[in-house]
N, C-alpha and C positions, 0 to 999 in steps of 0.2 A: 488408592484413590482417596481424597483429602474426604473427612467428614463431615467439615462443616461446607457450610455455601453461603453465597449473595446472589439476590434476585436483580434482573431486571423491572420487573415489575414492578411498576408505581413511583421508578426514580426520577429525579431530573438528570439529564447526564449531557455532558458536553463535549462535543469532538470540535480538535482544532484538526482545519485541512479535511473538513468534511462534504466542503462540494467536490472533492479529486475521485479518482478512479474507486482508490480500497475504502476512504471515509464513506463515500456515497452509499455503498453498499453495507458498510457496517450500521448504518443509520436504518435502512430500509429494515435490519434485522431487528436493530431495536425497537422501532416503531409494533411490527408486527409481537415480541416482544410482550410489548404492553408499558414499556418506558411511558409514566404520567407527561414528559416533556424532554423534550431534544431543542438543544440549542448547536447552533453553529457557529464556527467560528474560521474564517478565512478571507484572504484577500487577493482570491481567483486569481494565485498566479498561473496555477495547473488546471484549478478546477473550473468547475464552470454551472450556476444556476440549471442548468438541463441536466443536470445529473442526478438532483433533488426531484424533478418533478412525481415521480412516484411517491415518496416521502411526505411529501406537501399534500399529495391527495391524499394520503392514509392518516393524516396526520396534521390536523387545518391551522393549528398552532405553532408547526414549527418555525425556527425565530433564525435567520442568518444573520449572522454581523460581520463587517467588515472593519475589522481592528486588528491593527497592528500586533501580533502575539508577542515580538520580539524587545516591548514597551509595556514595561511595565505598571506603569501608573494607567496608560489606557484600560491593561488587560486589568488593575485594580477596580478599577471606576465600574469596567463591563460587567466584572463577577456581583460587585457591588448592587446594581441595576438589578442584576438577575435572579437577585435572594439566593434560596438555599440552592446548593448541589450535591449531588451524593458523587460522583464519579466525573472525571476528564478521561475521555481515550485523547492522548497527542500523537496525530498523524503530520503535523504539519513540519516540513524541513523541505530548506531548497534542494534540489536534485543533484547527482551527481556530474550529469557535465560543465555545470554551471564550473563547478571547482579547477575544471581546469583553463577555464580563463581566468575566473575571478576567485581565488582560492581562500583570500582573506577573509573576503564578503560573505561565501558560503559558509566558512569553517564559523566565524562570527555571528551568524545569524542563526545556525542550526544550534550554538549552544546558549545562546540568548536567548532564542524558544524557550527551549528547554530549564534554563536558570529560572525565567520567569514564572514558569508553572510551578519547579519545585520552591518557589519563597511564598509562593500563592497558596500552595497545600501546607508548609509549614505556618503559615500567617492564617488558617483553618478555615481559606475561602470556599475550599470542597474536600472533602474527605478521600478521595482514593486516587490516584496517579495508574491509568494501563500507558506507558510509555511505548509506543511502535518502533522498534530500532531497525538496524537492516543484518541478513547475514553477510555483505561486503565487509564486516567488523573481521571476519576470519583470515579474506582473503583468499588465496585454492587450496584444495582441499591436496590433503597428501596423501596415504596409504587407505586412512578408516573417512567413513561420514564425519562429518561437523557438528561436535560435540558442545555444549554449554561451558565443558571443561578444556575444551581447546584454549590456547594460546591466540590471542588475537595479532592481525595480521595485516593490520590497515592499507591499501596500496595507495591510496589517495588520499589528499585532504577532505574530501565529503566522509570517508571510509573512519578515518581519525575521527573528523566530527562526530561521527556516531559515535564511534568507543566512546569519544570523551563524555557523552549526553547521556549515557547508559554509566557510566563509574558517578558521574553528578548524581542521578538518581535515587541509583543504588545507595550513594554516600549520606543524602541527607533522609533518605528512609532509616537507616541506622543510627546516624548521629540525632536523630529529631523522634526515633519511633513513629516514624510516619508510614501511611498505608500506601504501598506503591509497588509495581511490579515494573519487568522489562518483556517485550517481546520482539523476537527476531525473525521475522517474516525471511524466508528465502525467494523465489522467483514465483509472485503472484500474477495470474494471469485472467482476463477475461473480458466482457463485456463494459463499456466506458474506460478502456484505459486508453492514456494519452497517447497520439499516434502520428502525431508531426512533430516538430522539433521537440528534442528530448525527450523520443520516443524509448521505450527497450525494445529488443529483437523482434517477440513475436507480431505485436502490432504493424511494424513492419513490414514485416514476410506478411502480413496478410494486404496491408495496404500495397505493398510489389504488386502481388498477383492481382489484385484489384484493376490496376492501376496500367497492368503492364510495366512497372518498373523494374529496375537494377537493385537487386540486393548486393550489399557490399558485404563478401566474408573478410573479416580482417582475421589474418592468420588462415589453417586449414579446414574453417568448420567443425574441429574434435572438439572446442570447446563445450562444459556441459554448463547445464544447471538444472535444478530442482524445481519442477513446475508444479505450481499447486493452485489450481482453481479458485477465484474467489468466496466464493462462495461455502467453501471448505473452511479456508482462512478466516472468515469471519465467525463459524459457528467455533474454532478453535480460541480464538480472541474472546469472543463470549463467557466459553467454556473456561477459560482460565480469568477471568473478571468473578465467575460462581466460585472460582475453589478458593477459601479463606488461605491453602496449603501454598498459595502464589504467591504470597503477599512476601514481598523483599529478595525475589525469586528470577532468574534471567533464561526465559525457555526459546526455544527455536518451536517456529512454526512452518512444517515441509512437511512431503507427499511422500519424502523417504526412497524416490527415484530421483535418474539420472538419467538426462535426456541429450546428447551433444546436439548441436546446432546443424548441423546437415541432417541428422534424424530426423528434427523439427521440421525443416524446410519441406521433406520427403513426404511429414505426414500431414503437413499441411497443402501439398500439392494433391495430394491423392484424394484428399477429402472433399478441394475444390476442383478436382478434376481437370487442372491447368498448370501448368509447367511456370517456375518462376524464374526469370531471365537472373545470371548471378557473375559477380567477379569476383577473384581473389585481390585482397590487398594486404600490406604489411600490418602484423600485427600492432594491436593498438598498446602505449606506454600502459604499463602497470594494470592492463586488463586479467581480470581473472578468469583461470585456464581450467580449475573443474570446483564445482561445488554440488555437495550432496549432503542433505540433512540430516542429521539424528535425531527422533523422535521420541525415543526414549522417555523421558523427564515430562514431553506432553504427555504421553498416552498414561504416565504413572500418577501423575495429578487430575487426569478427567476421564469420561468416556468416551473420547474425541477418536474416530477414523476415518480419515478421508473418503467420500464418497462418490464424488466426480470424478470417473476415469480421464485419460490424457485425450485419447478421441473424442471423450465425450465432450469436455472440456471446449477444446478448441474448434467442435461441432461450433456450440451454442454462440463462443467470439465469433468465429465466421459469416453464422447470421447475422449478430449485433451490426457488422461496419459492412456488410451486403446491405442490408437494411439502410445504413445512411447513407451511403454511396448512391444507392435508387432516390432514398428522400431528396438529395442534392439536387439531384440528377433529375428530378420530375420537373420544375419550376422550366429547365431549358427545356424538355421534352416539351412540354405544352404550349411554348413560345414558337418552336418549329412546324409545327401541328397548325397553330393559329396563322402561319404563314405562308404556310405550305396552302392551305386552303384557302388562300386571300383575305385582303384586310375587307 
């Protein structure tokens, strides 16, 4: 475990892609925390102002801007405006299915992001770069877990964009002696993540059973992945932000299990006590077929262990979007209610 550390405490610190699912929640940590100031930076493709509302109560300062990350004379202007900063976490990149209609666009803007911030950290507009990568960089998994020291294995153009946005990084951390790390989140799951177009699996399978809808298995459902509660993910982001041992360092962040996709479905029925209507279809181009983390290099850089079981886990999601399903859902309830008993 690295000796020295970085506090959150009393920093200013900036997340781009902070109203989304994983920023919203990495915010909500910093604030408790003790971060002196949290700025935001996003242009609510994914995210969305209701994600922050917790943040904003704990925290009556926090600042959201809506700028262009991918522009660089805006993002100069913004850092400019905002004085000093100690830290950027960058969450923001367009999703993966966008890539496969528009692949140029995608690949172009997720490392535009990313060029931007690393000419911003060398130009010494904030001192430390947590870069969020994805583990799609690997690809599936073969014999052992997915190592830091694996071979990348891009299937897609978003997948490439990553690699490419993590060798940037990394590159001008060493050509520049600049403070920067990489992080590779595997299958983060939980409460606010995005659940209609350009959803992933699990949000899904809960909005089916919600919903009574058709999940779609493409392929046999053996597919796995690595789920790791948010909330875990975020005190491990944290955790590697503290260890100075990070700095120029490319870790994966996973639960270190393997869940295939009909397991999921199974354990998600059982917990909502309702059967989820499902089809098989043809496998999806270049989707990946098992990935499981290696934690290794986390756990030897912090005191980081997961602490959210899978049940527990997708207890707590399950409330989350029951919860707004009812909220939805009350505005018509009381319109029938009001009619039902006469105008």
């Amino acid at each position: 475990m690295g000796s020295a550390s970085r506090e959150i405490e009393g920093k200013h610190i900036l997340v781009t892609g902070g109203a989304g699912f994983l920023g919203s929640h990495l915010i909500d940590a910093l604030v408790l925390e003790g971060a002196r100031r949290v700025t935001v930076v996003d242009n609510l493709y994914l995210g969305t102002p209701a994600n922050l509302v917790a943040a904003r109560r704990n925290m009556g300062g926090l600042q959201i801007l809506y700028v262009d990350i991918s522009d660089v004379r805006s993002m100069r202007e913004a850092l400019f405006d905002l004085g000093s900063i100690d830290v950027v976490f960058n969450l923001a990149a367009l999703p993966l299915p966008i890539c496969l209609e528009q692949p140029h666009y995608c690949f172009d803007t997720n490392m535009r992001i990313t060029s931007v911030l690393c000419e911003l950290l060398r130009e010494k507009r904030y001192a430390t770069l947590v870069h969020v990568s994805s583990s799609c960089v690997y690809g599936s998994m073969q014999a052992h877990p997915l190592s830091e020291k694996d071979a990348v294995n891009p299937l897609t153009p978003y997948a490439a964009s990553k690699v490419s946005c993590d060798s940037l990084v990394l590159s001008y951390a060493r050509t520049f002696d600049l403070d920067a790390l990489v992080i590779r989140p595997f299958s983060i799951y939980g409460p606010r993540q995005y659940a209609r177009q350009y959803a992933t699996v699990l949000p899904v399978l809960i909005r089916c059973a919600l919903e009574d809808a058709v999940f779609s298995f493409f392929g046999d459902g053996k597919q796995s992945r690595d789920f790791l509660f948010v909330a875990d993910a975020v005190r491990a982001m944290i955790a590697l932000y503290r260890c100075a041992d990070s700095r120029g360092q490319t870790v994966n962040i996973a639960s270190g299990r393997e869940t295939q996709i009909k397991d999921l479905k199974a354990k998600i029925e059982e917990l909502m006590k309702k059967s989820i209507l499902c089809e098989y279809c043809e496998p999806r181009v270049c989707d990946i077929d098992r990935q499981r983390g290696d934690i290794t290099l986390l756990k030897s850089l912090t005191d980081w262990e997961p602490q959210v079981t899978l049940d527990e886990g997708l207890q707590q999601t399950i409330e989350f979007y029951t919860q707004q399903m009812d909220d939805a859902q009350r505005p018509q309830r009381m319109v029938a209610l009001h009619d039902a008993r006469g105008r």
